[in-house]
mmCIF file of the C-alpha atoms, coordinates in Angstrom:
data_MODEL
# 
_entry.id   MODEL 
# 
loop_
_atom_site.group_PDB 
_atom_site.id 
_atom_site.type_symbol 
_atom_site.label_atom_id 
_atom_site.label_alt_id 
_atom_site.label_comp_id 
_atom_site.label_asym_id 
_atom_site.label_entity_id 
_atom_site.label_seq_id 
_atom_site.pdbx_PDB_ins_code 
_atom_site.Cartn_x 
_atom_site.Cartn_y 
_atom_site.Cartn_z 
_atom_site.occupancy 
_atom_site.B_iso_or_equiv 
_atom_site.pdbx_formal_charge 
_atom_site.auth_seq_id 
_atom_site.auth_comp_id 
_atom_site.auth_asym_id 
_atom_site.auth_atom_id 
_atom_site.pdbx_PDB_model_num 
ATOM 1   C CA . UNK A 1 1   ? 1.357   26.325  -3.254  1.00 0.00 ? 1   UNK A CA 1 
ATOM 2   C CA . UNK A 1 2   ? 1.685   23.395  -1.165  1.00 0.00 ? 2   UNK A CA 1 
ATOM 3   C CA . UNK A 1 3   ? 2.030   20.075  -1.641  1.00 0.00 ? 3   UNK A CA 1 
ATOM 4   C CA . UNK A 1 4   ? -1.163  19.365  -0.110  1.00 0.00 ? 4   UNK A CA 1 
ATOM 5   C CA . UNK A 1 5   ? -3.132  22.025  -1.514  1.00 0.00 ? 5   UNK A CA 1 
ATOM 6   C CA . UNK A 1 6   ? -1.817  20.326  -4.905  1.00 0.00 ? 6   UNK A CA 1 
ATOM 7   C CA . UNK A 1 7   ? -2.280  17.100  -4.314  1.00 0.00 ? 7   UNK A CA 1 
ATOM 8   C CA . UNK A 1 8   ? -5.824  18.038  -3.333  1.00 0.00 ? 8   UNK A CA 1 
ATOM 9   C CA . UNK A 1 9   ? -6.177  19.852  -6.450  1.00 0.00 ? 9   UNK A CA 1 
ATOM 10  C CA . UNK A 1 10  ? -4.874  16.890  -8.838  1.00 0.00 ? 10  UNK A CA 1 
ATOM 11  C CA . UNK A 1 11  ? -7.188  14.347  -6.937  1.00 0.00 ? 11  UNK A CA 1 
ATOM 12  C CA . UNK A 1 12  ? -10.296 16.900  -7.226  1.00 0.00 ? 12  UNK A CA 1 
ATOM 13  C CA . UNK A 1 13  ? -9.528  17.224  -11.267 1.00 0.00 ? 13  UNK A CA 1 
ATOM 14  C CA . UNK A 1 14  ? -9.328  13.243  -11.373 1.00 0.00 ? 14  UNK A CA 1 
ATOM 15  C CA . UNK A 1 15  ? -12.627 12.574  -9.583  1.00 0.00 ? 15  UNK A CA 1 
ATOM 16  C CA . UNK A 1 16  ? -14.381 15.476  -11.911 1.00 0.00 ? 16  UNK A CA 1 
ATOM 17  C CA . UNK A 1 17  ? -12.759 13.583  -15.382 1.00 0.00 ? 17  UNK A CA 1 
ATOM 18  C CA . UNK A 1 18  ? -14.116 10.332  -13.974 1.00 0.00 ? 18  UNK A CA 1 
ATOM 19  C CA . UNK A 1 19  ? -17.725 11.784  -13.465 1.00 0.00 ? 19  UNK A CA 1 
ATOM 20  C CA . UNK A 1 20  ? -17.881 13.516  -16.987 1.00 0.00 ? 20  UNK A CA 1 
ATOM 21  C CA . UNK A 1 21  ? -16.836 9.962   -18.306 1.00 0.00 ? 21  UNK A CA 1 
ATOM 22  C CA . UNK A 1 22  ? -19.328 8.420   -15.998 1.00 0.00 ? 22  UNK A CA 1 
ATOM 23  C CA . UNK A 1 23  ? -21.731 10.827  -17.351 1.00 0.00 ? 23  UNK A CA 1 
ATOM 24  C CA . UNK A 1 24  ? -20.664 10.681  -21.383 1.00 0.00 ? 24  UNK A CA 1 
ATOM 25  C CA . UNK A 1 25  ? -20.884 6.632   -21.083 1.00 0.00 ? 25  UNK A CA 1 
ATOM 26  C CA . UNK A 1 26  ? -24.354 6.997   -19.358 1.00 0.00 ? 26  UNK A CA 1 
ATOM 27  C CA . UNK A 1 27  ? -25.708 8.961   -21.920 1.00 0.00 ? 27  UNK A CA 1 
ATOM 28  C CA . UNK A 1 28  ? -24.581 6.910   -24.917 1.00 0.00 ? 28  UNK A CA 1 
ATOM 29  C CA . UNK A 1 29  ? -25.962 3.770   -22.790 1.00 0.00 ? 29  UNK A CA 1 
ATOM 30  C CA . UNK A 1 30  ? -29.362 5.829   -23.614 1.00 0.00 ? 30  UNK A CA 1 
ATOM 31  C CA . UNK A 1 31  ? -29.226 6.670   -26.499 1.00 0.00 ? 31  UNK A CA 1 
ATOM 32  C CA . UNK A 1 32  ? -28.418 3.282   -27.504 1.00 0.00 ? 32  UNK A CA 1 
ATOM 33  C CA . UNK A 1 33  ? -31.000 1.405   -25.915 1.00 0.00 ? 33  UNK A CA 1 
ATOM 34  C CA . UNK A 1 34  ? -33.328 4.172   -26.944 1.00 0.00 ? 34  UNK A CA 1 
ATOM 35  C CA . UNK A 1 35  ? -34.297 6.085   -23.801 1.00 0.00 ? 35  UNK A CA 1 
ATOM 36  C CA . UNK A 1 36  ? -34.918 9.655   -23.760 1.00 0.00 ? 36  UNK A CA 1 
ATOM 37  C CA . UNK A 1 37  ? -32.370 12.130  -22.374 1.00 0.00 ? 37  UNK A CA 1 
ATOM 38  C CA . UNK A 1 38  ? -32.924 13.723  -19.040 1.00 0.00 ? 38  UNK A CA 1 
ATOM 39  C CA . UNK A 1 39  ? -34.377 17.458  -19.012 1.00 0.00 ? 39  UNK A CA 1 
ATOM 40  C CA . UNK A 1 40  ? -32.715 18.248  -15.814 1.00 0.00 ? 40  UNK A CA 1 
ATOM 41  C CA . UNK A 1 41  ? -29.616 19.752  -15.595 1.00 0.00 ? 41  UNK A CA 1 
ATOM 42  C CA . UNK A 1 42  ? -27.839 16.298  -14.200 1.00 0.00 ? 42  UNK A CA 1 
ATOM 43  C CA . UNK A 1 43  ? -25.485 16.075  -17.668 1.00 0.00 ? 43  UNK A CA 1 
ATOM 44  C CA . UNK A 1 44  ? -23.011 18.614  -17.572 1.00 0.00 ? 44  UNK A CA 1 
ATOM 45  C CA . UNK A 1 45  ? -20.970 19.145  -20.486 1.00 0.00 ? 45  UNK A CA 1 
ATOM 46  C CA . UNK A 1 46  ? -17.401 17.442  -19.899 1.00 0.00 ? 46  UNK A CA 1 
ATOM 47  C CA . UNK A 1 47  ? -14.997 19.774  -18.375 1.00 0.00 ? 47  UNK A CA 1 
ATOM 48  C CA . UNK A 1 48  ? -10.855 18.660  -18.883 1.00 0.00 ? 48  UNK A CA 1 
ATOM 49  C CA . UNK A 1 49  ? -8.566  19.909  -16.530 1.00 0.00 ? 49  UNK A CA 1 
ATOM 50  C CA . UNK A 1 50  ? -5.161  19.431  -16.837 1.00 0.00 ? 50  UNK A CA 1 
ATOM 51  C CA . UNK A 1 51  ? -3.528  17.060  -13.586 1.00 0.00 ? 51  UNK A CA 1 
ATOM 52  C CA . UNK A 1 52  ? -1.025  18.803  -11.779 1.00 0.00 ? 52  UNK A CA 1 
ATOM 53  C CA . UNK A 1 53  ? 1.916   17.123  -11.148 1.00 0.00 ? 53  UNK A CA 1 
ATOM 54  C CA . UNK A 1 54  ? 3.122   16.009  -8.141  1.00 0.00 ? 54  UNK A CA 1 
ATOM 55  C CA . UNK A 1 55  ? 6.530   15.352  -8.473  1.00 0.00 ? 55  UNK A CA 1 
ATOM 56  C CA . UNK A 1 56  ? 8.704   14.383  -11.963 1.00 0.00 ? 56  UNK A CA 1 
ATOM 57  C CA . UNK A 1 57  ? 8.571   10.890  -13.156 1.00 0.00 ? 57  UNK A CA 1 
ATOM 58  C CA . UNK A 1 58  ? 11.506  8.844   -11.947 1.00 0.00 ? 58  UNK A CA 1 
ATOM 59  C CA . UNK A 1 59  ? 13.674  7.247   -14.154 1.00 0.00 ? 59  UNK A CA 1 
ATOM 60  C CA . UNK A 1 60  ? 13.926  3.232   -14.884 1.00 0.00 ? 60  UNK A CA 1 
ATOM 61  C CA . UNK A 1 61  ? 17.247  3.386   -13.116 1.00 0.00 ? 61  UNK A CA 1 
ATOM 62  C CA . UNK A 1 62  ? 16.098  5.356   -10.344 1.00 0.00 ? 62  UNK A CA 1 
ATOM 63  C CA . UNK A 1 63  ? 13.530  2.871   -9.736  1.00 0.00 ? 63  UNK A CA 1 
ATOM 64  C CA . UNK A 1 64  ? 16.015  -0.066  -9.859  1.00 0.00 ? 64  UNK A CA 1 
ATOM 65  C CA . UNK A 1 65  ? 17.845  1.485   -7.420  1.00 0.00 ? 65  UNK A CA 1 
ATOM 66  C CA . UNK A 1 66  ? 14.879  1.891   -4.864  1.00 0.00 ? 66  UNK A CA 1 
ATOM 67  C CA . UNK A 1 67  ? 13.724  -1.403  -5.273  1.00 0.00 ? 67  UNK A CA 1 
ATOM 68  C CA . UNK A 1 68  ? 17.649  -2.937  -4.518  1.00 0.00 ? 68  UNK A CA 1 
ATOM 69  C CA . UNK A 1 69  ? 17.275  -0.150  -1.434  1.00 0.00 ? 69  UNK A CA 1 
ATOM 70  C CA . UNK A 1 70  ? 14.485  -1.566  -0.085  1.00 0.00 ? 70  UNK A CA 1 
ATOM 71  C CA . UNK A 1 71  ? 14.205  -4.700  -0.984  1.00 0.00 ? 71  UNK A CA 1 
ATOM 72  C CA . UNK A 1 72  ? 14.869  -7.470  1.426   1.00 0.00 ? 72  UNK A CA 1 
ATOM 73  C CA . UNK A 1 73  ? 15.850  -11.238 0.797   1.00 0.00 ? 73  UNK A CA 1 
ATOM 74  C CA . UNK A 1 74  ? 13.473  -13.948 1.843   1.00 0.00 ? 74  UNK A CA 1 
ATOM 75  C CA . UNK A 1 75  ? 16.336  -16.165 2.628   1.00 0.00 ? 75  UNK A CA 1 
ATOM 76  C CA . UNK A 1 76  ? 17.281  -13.353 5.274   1.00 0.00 ? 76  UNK A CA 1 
ATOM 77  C CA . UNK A 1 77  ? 13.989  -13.040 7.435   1.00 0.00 ? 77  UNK A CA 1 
ATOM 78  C CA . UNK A 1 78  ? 13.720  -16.965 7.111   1.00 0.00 ? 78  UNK A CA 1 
ATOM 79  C CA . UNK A 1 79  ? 17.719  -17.037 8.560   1.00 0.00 ? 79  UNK A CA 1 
ATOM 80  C CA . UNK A 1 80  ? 16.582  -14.826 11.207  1.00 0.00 ? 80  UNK A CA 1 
ATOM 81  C CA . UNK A 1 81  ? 13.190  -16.263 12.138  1.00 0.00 ? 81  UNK A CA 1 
ATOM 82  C CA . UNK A 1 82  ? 15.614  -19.740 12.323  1.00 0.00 ? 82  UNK A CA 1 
ATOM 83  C CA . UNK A 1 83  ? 18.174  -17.847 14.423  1.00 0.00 ? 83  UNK A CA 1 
ATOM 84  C CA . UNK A 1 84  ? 15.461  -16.674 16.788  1.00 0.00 ? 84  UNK A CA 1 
ATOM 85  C CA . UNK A 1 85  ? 14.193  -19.593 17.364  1.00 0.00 ? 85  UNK A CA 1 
ATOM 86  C CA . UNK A 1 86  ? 17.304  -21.677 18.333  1.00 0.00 ? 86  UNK A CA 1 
ATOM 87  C CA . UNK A 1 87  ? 18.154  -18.843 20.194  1.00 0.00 ? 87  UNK A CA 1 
ATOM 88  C CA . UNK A 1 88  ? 14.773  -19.478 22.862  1.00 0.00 ? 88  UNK A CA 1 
ATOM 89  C CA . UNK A 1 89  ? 15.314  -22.859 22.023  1.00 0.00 ? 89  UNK A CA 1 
ATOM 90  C CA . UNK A 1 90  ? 18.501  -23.382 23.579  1.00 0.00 ? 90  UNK A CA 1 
ATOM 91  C CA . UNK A 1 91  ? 17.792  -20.297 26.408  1.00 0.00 ? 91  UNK A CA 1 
ATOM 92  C CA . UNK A 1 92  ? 14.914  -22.272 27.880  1.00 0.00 ? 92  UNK A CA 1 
ATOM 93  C CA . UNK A 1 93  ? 16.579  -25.256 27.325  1.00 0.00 ? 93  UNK A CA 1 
ATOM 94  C CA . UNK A 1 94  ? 19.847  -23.683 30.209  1.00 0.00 ? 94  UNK A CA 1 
ATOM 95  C CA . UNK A 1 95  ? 17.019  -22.398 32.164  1.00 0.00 ? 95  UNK A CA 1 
ATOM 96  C CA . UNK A 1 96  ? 15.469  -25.953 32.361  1.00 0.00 ? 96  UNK A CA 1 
ATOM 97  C CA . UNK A 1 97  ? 18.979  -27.531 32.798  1.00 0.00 ? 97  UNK A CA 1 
ATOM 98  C CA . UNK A 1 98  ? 19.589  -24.430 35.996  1.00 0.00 ? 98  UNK A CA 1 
ATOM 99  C CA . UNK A 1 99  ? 16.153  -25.165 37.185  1.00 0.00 ? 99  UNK A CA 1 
ATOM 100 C CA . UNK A 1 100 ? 17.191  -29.061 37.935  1.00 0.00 ? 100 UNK A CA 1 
ATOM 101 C CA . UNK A 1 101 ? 20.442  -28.142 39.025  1.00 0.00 ? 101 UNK A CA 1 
ATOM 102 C CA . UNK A 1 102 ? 19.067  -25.876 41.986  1.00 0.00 ? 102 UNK A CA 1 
ATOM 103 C CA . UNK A 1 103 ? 16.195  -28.507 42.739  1.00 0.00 ? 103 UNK A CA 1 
ATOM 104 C CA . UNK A 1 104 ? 19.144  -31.287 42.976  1.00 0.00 ? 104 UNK A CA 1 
ATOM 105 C CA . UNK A 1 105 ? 21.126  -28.712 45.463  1.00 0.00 ? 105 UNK A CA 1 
ATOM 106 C CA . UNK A 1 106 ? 17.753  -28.145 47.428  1.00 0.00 ? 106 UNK A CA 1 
ATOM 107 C CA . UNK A 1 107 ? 17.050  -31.950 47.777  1.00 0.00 ? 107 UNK A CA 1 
ATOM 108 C CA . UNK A 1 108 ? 20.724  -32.636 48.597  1.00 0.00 ? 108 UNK A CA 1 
ATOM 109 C CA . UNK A 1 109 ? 21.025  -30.694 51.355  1.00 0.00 ? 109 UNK A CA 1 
# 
């Protein structure tokens, strides 16, 4: 079977739990406030089927290591942000500083 065809499966058996809930807790809404039970065939008995699993549970130390493998310092994207600037900064700033030079050469000759 594939993963898909699983994973369809395990979200299909979710959705079906969740409506025979949604169906249990509307019926004892009704019978507690006193309202007759429907005579259509709307309330299906609930139906459990077991979740297949996707994959196997991962470990507390697996997870520590995928969150120091993918987690990223705020200090670092603030150092680069900083970095990038300075580094326009200071480009436009030479391209300023070339742009007066070749005006001065222009006027001068």
């Amino acid at each position: 079977m594939s993963d898909r065809l699983s994973d369809l499966q395990r979200q299909r058996a979710l959705a079906q739990e969740q409506l025979a809930w949604l169906d249990r807790e509307i019926e004892r809404e009704k019978s507690v406030s006193g309202q007759a039970a429907p005579t259509t065939s709307a309330a299906k008995p609930a139906t459990t089927t077991a979740p297949v699993p996707s994959a196997a549970p991962l470990a507390p130390a697996d997870a520590d290591e995928l969150i120091k493998k993918f987690q990223k310092d705020g200090r670092t994207v603030r150092g680069e942000v900083k970095r990038g600037c300075l580094i326009y900064f200071f480009a436009a700033f030479a391209l300023l500083g070339l742009g007066v030079i070749a005006l001065y050469f222009a006027r001068a000759r």
